[in-house]
MARTORMI-809206 format. One record per residue (C-alpha): residue in one letter; y, z, x. Coordinates in Angstrom, 3 decimals. Each point is the difference from the previous one (the first is absolute). Layout:
<rs>
r residu=a; v=Y; w=Z; u=X
...
</rs>
This chain:
<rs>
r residu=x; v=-2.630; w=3.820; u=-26.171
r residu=x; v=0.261; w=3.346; u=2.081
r residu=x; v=-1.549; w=-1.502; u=3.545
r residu=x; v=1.838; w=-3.286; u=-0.957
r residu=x; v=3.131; w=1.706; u=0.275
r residu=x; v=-1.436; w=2.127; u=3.057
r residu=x; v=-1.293; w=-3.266; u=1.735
r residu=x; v=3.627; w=-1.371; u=-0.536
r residu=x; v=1.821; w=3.271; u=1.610
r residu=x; v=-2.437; w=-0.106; u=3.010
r residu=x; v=0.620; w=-3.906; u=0.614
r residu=x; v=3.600; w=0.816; u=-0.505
r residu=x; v=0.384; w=2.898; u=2.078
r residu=x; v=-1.875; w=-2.152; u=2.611
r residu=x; v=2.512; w=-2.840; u=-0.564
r residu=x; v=2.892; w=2.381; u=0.477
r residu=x; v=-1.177; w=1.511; u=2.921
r residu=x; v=-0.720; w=-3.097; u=1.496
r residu=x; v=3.542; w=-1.096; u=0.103
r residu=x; v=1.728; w=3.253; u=0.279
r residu=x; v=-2.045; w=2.682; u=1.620
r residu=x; v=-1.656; w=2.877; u=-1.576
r residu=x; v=3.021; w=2.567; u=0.233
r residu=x; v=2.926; w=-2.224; u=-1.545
r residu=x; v=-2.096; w=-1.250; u=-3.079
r residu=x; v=-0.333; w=2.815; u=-2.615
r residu=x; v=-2.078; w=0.761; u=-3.380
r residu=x; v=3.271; w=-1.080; u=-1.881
r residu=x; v=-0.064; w=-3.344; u=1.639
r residu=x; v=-3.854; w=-0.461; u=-0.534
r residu=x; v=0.589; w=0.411; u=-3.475
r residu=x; v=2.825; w=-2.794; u=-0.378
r residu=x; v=-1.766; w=-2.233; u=2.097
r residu=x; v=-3.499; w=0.357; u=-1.858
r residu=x; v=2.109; w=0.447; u=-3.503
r residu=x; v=-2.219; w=3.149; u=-0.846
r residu=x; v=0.577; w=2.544; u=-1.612
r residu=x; v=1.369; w=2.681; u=1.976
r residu=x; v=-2.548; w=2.618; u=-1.564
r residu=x; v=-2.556; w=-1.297; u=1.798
r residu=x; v=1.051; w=0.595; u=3.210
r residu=x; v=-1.432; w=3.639; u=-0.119
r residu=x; v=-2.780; w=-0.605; u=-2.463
r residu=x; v=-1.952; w=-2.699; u=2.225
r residu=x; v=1.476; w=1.964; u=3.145
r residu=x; v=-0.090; w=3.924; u=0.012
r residu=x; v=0.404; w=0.087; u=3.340
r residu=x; v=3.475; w=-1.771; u=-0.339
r residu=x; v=1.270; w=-2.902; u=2.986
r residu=x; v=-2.595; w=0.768; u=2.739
r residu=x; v=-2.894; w=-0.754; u=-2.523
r residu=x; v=1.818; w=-3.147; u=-0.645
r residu=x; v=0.706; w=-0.744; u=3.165
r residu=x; v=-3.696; w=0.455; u=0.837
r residu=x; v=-1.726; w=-2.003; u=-2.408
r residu=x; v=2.696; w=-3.119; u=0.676
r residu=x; v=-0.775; w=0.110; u=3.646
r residu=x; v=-4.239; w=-0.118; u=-1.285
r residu=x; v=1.103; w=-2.780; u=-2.173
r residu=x; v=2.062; w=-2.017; u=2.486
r residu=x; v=-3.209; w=0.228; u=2.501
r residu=x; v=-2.388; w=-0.899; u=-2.919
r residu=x; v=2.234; w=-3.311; u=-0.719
r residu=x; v=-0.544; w=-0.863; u=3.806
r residu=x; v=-3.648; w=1.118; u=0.762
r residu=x; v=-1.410; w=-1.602; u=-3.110
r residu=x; v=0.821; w=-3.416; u=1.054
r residu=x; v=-0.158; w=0.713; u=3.855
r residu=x; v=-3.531; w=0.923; u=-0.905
r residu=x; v=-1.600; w=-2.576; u=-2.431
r residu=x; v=1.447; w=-2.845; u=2.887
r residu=x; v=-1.179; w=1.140; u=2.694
r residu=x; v=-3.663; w=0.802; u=-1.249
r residu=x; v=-0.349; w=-3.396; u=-1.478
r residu=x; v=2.770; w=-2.197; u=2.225
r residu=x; v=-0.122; w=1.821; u=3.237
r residu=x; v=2.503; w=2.056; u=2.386
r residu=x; v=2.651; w=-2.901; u=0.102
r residu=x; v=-0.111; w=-0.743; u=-2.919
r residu=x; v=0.798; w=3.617; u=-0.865
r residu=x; v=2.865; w=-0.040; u=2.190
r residu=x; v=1.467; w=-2.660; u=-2.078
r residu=x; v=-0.769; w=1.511; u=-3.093
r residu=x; v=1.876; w=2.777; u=1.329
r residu=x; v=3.243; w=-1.398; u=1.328
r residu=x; v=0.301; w=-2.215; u=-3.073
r residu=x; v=0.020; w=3.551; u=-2.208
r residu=x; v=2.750; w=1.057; u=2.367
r residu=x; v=1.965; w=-3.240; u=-0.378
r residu=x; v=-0.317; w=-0.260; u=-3.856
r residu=x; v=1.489; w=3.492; u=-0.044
r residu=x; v=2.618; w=-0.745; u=2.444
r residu=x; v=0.897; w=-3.254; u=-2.014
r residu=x; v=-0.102; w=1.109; u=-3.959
r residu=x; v=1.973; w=2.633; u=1.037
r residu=x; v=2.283; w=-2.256; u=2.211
r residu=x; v=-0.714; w=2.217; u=3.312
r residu=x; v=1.029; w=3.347; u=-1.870
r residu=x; v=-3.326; w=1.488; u=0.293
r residu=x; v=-2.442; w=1.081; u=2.579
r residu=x; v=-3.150; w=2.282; u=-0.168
r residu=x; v=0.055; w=3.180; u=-2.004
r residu=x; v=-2.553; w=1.399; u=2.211
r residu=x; v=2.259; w=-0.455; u=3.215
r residu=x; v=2.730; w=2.040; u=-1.818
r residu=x; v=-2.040; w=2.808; u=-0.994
r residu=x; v=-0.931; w=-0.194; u=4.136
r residu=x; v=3.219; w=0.059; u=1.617
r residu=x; v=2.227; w=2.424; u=-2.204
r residu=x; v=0.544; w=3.687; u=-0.297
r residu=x; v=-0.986; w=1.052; u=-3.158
r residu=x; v=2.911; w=1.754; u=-1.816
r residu=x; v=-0.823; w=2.461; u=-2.789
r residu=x; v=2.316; w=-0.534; u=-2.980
r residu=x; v=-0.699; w=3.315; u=-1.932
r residu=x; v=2.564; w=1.942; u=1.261
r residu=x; v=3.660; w=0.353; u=-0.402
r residu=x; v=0.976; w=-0.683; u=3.329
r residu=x; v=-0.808; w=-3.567; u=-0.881
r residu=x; v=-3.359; w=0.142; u=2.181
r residu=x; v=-1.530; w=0.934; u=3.136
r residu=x; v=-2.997; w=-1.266; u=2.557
r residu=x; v=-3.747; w=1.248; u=-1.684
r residu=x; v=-1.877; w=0.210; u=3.235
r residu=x; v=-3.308; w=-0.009; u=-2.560
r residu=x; v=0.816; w=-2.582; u=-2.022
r residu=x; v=0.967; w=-2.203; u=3.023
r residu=x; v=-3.279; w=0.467; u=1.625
r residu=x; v=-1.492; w=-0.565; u=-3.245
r residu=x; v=1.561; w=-3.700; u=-0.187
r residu=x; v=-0.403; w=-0.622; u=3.736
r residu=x; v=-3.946; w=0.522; u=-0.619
r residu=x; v=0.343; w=-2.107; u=-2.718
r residu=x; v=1.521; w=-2.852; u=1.625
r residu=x; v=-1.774; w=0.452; u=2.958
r residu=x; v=-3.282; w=-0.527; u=-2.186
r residu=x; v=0.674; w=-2.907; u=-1.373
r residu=x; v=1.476; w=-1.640; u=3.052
r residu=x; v=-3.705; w=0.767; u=1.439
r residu=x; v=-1.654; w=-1.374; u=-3.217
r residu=x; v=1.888; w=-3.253; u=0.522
r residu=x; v=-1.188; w=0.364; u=3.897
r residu=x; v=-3.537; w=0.774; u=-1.657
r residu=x; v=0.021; w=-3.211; u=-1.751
r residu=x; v=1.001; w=-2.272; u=2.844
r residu=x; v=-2.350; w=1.701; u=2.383
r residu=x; v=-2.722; w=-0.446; u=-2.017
r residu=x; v=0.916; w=-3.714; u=-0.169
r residu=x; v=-0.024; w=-0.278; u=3.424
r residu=x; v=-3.262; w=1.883; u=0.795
r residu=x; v=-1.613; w=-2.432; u=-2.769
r residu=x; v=1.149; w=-2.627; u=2.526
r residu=x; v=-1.330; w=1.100; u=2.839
r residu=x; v=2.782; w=1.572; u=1.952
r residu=x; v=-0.755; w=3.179; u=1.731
r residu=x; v=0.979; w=2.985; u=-1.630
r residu=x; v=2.838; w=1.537; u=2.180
r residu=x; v=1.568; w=-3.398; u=0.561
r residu=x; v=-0.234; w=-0.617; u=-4.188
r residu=x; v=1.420; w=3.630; u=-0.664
r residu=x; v=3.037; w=-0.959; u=3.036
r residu=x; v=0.324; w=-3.363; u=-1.991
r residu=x; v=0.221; w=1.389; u=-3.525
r residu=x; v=2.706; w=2.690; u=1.031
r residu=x; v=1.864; w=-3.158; u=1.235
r residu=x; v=0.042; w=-2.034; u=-2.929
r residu=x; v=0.991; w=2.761; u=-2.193
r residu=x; v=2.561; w=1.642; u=2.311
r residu=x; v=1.009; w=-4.191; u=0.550
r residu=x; v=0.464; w=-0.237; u=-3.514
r residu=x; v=1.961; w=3.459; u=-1.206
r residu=x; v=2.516; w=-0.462; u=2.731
r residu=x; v=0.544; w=-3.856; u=-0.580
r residu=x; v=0.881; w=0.682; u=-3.737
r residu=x; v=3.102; w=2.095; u=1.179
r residu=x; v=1.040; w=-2.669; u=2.128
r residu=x; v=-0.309; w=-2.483; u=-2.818
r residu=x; v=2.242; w=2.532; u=-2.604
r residu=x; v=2.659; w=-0.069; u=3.268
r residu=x; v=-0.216; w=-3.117; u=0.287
r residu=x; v=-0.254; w=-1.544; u=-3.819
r residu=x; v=-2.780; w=-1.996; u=0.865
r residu=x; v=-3.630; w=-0.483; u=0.445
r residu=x; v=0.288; w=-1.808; u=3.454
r residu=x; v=-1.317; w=3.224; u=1.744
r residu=x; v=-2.651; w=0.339; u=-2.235
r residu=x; v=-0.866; w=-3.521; u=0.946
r residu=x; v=0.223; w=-0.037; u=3.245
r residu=x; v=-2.385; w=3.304; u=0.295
r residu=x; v=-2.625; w=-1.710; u=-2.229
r residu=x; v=-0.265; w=-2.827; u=2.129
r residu=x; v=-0.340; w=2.015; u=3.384
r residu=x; v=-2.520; w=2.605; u=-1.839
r residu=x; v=-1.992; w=-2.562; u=-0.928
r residu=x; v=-0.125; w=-1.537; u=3.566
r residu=x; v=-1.205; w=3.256; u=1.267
r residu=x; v=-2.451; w=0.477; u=-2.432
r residu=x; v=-1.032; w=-3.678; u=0.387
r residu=x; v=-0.675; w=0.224; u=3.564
r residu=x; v=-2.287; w=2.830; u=-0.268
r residu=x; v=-1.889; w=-1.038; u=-2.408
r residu=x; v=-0.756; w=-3.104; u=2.096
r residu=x; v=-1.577; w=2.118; u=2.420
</rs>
């Protein structure tokens, strides 16, 4: 029961941050949207927020890089990509275009510690902290499609230029789908992705 309600925070936290940033979606608001009990915010995390926010982000990447991985080592690089995109556009849709990628979030805000009175400031640390977090698991989902690639026979610099597209394609294409309300973008990248990759894999 204890890392059932843990799992739940994390995948709520993750949720959260998802569709409102890191900084506007407190431990209160974890709690209501998980419905646990708010003791066990600092029994599963001593560390308070940041902890949270940390194992989330790990979390969000895991839900991506699990599938990402199993389809393209038994389906190949495009069909990867598709995998992919279709995570992106479930999320987009269940949540009718309210939510993007946790992991972006935790990339392009200021951290703001929440422990003082002053009702919080920039932690330089901490925000490193997150950016290296992020910034691994953007490069484990660049891992994955590289690999793909190389299995395919493209060379390796062209394969690492090619999986920094798809995944840079992809993260920027779901904030023009929650603009937007729809998943016409998303579309419309697959489509030319998968021309690109098509074509060198031809070669």
């Amino acid at each position: 029961m204890t890392s059932d309600t843990r799992a739940k925070m994390v995948a709520g936290a993750a949720d959260l941050f998802s569709r409102r940033g890191v900084n506007a979606t407190s431990m209160r608001e974890v709690v209501r949207h998980t419905g646990t009990p708010r003791g066990s915010i600092g029994h599963h995390f001593p560390r308070g927020k940041l902890q949270l926010i940390e194992d989330a982000v790990v979390f969000a990447g895991k839900q991506v890089s699990g599938p990402l991985a199993h389809l393209t080592e038994t389906r190949g690089a495009i069909a990867g990509l598709r995998t992919f995109i279709a995570l992106w556009r479930q999320t987009l849709e269940r949540t009718k275009f309210q939510a993007g990628c946790p992991v972006l979030a935790v990339a392009v805000e200021q951290y703001v510690n929440d422990a003082t009175d002053k009702g919080g400031e920039p932690d330089e640390a901490a925000q490193q902290h997150l950016l290296d977090l992020a910034d691994g698991i953007f490069a484990d989902w660049q891992r994955i499609m590289f690999a793909a690639l190389r299995r395919e026979g493209v060379a390796p610099a062209r394969a690492r230029r090619l999986a920094a597209l798809v995944i840079a394609a992809t993260e920027g294409t779901v904030a023009l789908c929650r603009a937007a309300r729809s998943a016409q973008p998303l579309d419309d990248v697959r489509q030319e992705l998968e021309l690109v990759l098509s074509s060198v894999l031809e070669k």
